[in-house]
C-alpha positions as CSV (number, residue, x, y, z in Angstrom):
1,X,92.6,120.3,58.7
2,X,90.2,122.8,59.6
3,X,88.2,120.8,62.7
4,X,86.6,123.8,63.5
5,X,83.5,123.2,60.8
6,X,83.5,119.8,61.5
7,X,80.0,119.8,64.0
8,X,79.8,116.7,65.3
9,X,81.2,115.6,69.0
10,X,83.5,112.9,70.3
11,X,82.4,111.1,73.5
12,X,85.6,108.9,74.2
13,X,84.6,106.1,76.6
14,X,87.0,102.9,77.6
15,X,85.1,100.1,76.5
16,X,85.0,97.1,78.8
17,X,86.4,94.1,77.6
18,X,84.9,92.3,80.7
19,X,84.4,88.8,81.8
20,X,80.2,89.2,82.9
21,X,77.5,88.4,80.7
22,X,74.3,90.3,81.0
23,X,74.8,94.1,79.5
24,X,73.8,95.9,82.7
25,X,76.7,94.2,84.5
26,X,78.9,95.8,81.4
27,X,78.1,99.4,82.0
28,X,81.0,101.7,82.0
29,X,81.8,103.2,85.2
30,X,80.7,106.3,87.1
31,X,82.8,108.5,85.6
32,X,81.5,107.4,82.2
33,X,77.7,106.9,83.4
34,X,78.0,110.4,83.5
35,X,79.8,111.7,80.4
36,X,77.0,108.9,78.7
37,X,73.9,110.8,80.2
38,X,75.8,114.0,79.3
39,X,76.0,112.8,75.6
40,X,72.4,111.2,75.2
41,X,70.9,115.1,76.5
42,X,73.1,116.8,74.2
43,X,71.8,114.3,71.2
44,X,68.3,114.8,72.4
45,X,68.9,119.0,72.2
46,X,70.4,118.3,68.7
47,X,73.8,118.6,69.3
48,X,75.6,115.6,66.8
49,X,77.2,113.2,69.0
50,X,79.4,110.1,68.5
51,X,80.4,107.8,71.1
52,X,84.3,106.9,70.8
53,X,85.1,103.5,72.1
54,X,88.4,101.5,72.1
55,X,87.0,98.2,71.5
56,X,84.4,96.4,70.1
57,X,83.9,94.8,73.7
58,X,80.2,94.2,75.2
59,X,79.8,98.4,76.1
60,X,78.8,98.5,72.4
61,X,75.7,97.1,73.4
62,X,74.9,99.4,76.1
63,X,75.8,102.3,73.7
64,X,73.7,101.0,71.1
65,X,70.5,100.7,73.4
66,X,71.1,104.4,74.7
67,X,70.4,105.2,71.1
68,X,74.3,106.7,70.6
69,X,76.3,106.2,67.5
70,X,79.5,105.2,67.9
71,X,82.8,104.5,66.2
72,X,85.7,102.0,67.3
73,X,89.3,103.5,67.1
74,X,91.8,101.1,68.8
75,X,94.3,103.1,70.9
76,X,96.7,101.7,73.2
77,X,95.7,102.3,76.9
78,X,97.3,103.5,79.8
79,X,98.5,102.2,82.7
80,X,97.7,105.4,85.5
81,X,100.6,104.6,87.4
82,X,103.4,104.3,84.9
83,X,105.6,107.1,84.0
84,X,104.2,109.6,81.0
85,X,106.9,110.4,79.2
86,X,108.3,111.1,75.4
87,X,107.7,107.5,74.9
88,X,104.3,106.9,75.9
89,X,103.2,109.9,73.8
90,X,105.1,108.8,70.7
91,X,103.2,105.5,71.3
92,X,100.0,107.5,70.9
93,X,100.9,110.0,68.1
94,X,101.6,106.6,66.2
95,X,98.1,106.2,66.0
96,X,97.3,109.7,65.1
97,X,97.0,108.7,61.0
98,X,94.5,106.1,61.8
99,X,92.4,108.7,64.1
100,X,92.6,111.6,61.6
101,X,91.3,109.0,59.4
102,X,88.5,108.1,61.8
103,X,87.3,111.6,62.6
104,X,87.5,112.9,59.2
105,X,84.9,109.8,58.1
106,X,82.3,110.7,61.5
107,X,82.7,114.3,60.6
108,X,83.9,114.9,64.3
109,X,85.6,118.1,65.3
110,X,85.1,118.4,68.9
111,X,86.7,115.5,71.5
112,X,84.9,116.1,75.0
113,X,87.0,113.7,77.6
114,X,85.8,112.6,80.9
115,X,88.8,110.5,82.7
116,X,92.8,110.1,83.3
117,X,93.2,108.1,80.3
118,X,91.5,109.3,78.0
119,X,92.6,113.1,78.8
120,X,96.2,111.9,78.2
121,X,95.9,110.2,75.1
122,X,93.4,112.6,73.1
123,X,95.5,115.3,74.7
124,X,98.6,113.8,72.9
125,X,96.6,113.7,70.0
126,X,95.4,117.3,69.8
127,X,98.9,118.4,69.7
128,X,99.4,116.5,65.9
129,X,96.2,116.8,65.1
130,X,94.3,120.1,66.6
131,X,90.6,119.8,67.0
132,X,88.9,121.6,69.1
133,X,89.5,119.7,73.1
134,X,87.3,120.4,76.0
135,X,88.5,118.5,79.0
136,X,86.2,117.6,81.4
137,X,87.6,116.7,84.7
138,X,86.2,114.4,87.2
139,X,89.1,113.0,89.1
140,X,91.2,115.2,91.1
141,X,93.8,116.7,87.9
142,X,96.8,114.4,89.4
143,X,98.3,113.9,86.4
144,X,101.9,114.6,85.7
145,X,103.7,117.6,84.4
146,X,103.8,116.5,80.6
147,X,99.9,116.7,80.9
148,X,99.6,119.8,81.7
149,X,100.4,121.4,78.6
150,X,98.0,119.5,77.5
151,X,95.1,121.1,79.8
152,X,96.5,124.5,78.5
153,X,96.0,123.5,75.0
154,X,92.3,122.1,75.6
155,X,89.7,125.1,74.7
156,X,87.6,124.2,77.7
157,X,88.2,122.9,81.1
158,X,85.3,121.7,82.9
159,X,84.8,119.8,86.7
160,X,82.0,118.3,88.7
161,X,83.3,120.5,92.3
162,X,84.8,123.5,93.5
163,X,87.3,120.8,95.6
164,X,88.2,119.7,92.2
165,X,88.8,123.2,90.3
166,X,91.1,124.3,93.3
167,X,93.5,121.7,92.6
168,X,93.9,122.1,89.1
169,X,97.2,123.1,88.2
170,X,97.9,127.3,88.6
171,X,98.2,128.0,85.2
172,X,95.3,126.9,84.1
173,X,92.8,126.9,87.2
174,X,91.3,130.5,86.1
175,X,89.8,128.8,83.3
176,X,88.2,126.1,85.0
177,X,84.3,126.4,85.0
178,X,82.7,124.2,87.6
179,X,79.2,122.1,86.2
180,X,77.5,120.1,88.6
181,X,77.3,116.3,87.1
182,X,74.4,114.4,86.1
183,X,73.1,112.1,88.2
184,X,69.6,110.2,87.9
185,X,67.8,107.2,89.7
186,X,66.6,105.0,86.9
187,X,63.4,102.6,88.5
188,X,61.1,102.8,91.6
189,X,62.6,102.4,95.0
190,X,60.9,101.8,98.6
191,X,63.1,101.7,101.4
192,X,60.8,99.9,103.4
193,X,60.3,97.2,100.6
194,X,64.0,97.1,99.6
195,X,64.9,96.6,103.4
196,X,63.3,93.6,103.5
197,X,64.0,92.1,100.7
198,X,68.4,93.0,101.0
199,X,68.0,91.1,104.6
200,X,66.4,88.2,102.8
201,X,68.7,88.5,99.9
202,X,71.7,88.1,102.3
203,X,70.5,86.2,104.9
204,X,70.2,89.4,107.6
205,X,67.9,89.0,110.7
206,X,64.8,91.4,110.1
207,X,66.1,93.3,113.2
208,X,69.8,93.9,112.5
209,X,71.3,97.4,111.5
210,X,72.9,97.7,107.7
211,X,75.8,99.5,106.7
212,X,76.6,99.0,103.0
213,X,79.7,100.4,101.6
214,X,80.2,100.8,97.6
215,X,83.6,101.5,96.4
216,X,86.2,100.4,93.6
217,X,89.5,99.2,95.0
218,X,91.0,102.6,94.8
219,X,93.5,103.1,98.0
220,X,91.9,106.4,98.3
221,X,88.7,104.8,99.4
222,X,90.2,103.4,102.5
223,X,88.7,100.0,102.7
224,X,91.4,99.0,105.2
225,X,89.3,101.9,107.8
226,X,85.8,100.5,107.1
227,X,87.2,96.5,107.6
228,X,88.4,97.9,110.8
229,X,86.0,99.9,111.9
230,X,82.8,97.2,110.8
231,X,84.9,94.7,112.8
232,X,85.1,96.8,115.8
233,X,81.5,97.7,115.7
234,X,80.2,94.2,115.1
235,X,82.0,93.0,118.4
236,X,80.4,95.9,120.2
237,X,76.8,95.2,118.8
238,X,76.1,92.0,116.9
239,X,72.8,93.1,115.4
240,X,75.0,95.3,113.2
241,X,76.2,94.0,109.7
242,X,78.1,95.7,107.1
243,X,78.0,94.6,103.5
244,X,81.1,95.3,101.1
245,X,80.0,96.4,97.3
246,X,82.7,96.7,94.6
247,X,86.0,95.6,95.9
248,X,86.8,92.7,93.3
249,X,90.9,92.0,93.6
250,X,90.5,88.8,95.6
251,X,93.8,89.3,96.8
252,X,93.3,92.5,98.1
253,X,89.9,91.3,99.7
254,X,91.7,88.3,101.9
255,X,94.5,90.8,103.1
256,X,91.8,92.6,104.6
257,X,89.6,89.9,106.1
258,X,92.9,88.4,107.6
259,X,93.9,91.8,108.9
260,X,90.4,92.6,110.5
261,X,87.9,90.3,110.6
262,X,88.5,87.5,112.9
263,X,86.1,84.3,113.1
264,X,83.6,86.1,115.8
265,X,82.7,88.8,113.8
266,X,82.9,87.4,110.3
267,X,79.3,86.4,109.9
268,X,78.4,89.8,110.2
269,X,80.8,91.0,107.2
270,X,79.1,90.3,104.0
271,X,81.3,90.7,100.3
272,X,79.0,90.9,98.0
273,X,81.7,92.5,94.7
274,X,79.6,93.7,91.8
275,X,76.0,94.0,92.0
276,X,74.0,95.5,89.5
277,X,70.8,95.7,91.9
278,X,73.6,98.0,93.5
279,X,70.8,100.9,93.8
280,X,68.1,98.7,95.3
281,X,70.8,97.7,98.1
282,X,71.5,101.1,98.7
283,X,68.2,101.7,98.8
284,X,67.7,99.2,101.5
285,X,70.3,99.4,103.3
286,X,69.9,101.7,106.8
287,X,73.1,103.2,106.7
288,X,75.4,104.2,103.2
289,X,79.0,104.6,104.7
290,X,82.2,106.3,102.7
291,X,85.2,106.5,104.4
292,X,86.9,107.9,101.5
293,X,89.9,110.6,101.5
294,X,89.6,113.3,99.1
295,X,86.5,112.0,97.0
296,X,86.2,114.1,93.9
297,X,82.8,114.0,94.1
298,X,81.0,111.1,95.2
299,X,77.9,109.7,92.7
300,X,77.2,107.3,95.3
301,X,76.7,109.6,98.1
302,X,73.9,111.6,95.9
303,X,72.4,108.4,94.8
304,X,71.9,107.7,98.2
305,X,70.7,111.2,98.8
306,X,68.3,110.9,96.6
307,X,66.7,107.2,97.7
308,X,66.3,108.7,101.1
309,X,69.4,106.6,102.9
310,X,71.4,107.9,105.6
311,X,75.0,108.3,105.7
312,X,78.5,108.3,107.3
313,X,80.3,109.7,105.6
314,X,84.2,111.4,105.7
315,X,84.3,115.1,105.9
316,X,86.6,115.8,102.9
317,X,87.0,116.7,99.9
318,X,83.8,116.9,97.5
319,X,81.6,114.9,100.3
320,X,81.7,118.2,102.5
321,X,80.8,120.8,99.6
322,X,78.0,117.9,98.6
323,X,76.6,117.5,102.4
324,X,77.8,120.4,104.5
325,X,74.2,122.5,104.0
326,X,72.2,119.7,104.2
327,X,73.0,116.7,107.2
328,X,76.2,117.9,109.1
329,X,75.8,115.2,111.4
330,X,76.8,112.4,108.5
331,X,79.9,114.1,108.3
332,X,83.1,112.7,110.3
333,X,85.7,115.1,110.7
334,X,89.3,114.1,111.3
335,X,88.9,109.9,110.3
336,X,89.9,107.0,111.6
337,X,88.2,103.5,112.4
338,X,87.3,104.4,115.6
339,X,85.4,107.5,114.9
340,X,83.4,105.8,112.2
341,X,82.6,102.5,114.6
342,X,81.5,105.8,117.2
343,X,79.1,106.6,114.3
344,X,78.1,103.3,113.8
345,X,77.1,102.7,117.5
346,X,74.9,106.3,117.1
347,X,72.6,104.4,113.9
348,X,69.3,104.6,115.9
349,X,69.9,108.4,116.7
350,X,71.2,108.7,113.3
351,X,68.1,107.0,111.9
352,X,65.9,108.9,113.9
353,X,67.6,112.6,112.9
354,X,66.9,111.9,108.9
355,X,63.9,111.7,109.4
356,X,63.3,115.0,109.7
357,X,66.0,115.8,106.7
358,X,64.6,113.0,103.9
359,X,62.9,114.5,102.0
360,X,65.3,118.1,101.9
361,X,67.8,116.0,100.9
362,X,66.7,114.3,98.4
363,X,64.8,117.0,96.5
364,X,68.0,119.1,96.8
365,X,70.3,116.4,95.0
366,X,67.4,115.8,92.7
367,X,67.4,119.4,91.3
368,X,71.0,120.1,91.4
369,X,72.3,117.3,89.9
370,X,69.3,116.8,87.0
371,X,70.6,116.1,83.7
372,X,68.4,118.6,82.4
373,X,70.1,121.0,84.4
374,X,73.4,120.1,83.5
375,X,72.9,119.5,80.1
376,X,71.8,122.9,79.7
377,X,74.8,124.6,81.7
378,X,77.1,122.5,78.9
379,X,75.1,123.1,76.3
380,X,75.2,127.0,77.2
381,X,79.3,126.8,77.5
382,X,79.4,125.0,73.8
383,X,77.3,127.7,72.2
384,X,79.3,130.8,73.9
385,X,82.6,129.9,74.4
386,X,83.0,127.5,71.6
387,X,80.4,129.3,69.2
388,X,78.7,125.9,68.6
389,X,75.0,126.1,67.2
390,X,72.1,124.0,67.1
């Protein structure tokens, strides 16, 4: 089949099948936030776009008011940590009738991934079916061998960071073009305002210090380092509190309390899981903290940039190219609990240095990571290396 005159774009996205009501707590996650804005600025500079979900779950409705067409192709998912083997791929190309199918119906040529999964499976599926594959990379390209033929298939490899594109594999990494993400602040933010109402919200004395961390349960986010370093801090200072955002495995979330919070400091350690206000607590919070290891990027740390927050943050991976220029003294080189708690005990200094950086910071993350820049660096890549028109 001859893909190639086929105009129209596929924006695969895994649709959450989720247990929460309201459609803002369905969003998809970062990564997909992303590719989403990504696809409604291409649609809005005329490029033909069509959202690819794998189930009719409740992201159809936040699709639908982001004005996206979509299409549901069922396709098995994959588990990140299991093997990817002959198997698993056969277990995709089984589906590839009923996706040839789909595509030839939507008129779509062009599959743009964004994330592990979904690079593995439409990779798979390039090989039987061969439209055109641009593989945009926002994790950290730890995928195994198999995949990699796959990445030298694709006719584009994109990724959000230099730290990313030096860890691509070596046989492909020359053709790795680095595009900053998109990344916007949707509503009207006071930090001031929000402060008060997150220490009302949570029960917070109007005098006490915030430190809000925001992370999935990833092990690469080191919750285990910001449990032990809040706990350490709290018993140095009680007018410090730390509030946990994200972590949801309830299991993982009492192995940590047992391990480092004891009765004495509890109070003071506030898990809060999903928020969608998530941006107005970030807002209000004094202090943003990440202690992750080898963040690809970071979409919290320039949200936060951009509402003005100050952070601690760990010097490594895409945090350093992100922050390096800008606040040095966020950065914690060489982590551990007890260099972050030393940060902690510094807030007031820390507080009183950003001052002076607020505004540079967030009107730096504000023009570097504007959709309309980005959308125009993709947009530029389509037309000249894949000869796309508009």
């Amino acid at each position: 089949m001859n893909y190639s005159s086929m105009k129209k774009i596929g924006f695969p996205i895994s649709g959450r099948k989720g247990e929460r009501g309201n459609w803002e707590e369905a969003r998809p996650g970062g990564a997909d936030l992303s590719a989403l804005d990504l696809a409604v600025k291409m649609s809005q500079m005329g490029f033909q776009i069509v959202v690819i979900l794998d189930n009719d779950g409740p992201t159809v409705d936040y699709i639908i008011r982001l004005g996206l067409d979509y299409v549901v192709i069922e396709l098995p998912s994959i588990d990140k940590r299991a093997p990817f083997d002959d198997s698993v791929i056969e277990g995709i190309i089984d589906h590839s009738a009923d996706v040839e199918r789909h595509l030839t119906k939507e008129s779509i040529g062009t599959i743009h991934t964004n994330d592990a999964g979904m690079h593995r499976i439409w990779g798979a599926l390039k090989q039987k079916l061969g439209f055109i594959h641009v593989w945009h990379e926002r994790g950290l390209f730890q995928h195994p061998a198999k995949a990699e033929e796959f990445l030298l298939a694709a006719e584009m490899v994109l990724t959000i960071t230099m730290f990313v594109r030096d860890r691509a594999p070596d046989s492909i990494r020359e053709k790795v073009i680095v595009v900053d993400d998109p990344i916007t602040i949707d509503g009207v933010y006071d930090r001031k305002q929000d402060s008060y109402w997150l220490k009302n919200e949570f029960d917070i004395p109007l005098d006490a210090k915030v430190f809000t961390m925001i992370a999935n349960g990833n092990k690469r986010k080191r919750w285990d380092m910001f449990f032990e370093a809040a706990a350490k801090s709290i018993k140095a200072d009680k007018r410090h509190y730390f509030i946990c955002l994200g972590l949801t495995v309830r299991s993982e979330i009492n192995d940590l309390k047992h391990r480092y919070l004891p009765s004495d400091v509890s109070k003071n350690f506030i898990i809060a899981g999903y928020r969608y206000d998530a941006l107005r607590i970030v807002s209000g919070t004094d202090v943003l903290v990440s202690t992750a290891k080898n963040e690809p990027l970071g979409r919290t740390i320039v949200e936060a940039g951009m509402l003005g927050t100050p952070m601690i943050i760990s010097s490594e991976g895409g945090h350093k190219e992100l922050l390096q220029q800008l606040s040095p003294f966020c950065l914690v080189e060489n982590v551990n609990a007890n260099k972050f708690k030393d940060e902690f005990d510094k807030v007031d200094e820390l507080s009183e240095r950003y001052v002076g950086v607020r505004d540079d910071v967030a009107n730096s993350m504000s023009w570097r990571f504007a959709p309309e820049r980005h959308v125009k660096s993709v947009a530029n890549l389509y037309m000249s290396v894949l000869d796309f028109t508009v």
